[in-house]
C-alpha positions in Angstrom: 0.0 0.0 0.0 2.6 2.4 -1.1 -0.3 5.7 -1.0 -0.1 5.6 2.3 3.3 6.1 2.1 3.7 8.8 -0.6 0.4 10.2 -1.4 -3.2 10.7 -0.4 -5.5 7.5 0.2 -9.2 8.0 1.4 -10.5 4.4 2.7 -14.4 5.0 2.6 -17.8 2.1 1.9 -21.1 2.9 -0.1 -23.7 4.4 1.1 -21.6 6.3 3.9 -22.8 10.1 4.1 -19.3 11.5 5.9 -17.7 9.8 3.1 -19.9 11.4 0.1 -19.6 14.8 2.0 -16.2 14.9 2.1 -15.6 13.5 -1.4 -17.9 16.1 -2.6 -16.0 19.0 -0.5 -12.5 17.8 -2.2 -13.8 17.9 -5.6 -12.7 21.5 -6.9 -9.7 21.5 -4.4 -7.4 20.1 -7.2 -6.2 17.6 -4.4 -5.2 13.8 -5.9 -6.0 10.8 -3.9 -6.7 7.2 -4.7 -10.2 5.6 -3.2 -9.8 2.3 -0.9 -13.9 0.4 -0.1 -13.2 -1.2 3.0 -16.3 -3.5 1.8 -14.3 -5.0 -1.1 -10.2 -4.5 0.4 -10.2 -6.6 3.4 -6.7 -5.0 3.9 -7.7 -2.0 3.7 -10.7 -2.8 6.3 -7.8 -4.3 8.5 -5.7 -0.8 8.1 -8.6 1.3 9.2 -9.1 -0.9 12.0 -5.8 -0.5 13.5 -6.0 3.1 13.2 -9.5 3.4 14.3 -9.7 1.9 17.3 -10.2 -1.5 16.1 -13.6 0.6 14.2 -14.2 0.7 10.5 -14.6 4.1 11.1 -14.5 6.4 7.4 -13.6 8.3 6.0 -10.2 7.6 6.7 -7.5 10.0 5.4 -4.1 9.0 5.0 -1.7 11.8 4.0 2.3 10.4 3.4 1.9 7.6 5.9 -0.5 9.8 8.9 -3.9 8.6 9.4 -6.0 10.8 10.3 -10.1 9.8 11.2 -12.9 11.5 9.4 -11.1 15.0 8.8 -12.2 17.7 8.1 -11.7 19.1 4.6 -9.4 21.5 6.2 -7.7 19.3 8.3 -6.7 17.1 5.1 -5.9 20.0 3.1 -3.6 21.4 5.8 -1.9 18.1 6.2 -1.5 17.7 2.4 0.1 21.5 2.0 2.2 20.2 5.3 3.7 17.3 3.6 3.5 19.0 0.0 1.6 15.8 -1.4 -0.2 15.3 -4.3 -2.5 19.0 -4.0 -2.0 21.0 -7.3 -3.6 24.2 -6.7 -3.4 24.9 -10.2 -5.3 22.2 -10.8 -8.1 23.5 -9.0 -10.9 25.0 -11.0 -12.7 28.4 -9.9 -16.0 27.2 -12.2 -17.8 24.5 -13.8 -20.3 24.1 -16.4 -22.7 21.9 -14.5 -22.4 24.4 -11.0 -22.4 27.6 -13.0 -25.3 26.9 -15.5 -27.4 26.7 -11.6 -26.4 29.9 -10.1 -23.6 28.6 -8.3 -20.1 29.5 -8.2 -17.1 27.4 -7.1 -13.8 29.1 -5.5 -10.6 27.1 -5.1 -9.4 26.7 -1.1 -6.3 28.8 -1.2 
């Protein structure tokens, strides 16, 4: 599991509403991370175990080998800019079609 290790890995199962929210709070952010469902990685059910308490508490956020329990968006974002892993803030988008054509307007975290 080198991601948790190097990068960003967010260990989450269907159907979980912290999980969705906080998925959905990252999406402009331009921050890079790979998805782990505890339901189908046993491993990845054992890791968030031993983190959480012996819980399969999610989300779970690790950031370059730190676990860190259902953060906050800027919690993980802090930790990311903290380690300097795998957040592009140039990759982060100010609008989108979809958003916009509704009224909204999307600003990247700086």
């Amino acid at each position: 599991m080198s991601e948790e290790r190097e990068g960003v890995a967010m260990y989450w199962q269907p159907s979980c509403v912290f999980c969705i929210n906080l998925r959905l709070s990252l999406l402009f952010t331009g921050l890079r991370y790979t998805r782990r469902n505890i339901w189908r990685d046993k491993a990845a059910a054992a890791f968030v175990r031993s983190v959480a308490d012996g819980n399969e508490t999610v989300p779970t956020v690790t950031v370059a080998g730190h676990a860190m329990v259902n953060p906050s968006k800027r919690k993980l974002l802090d930790a990311a800019r903290t380690h300097r892993t795998c957040w592009r803030p140039d990759l982060a988008r100010e609008d989108t079609g979809p958003l916009r054509s509704i009224g909204l307007r999307v600003r990247p975290v700086v």
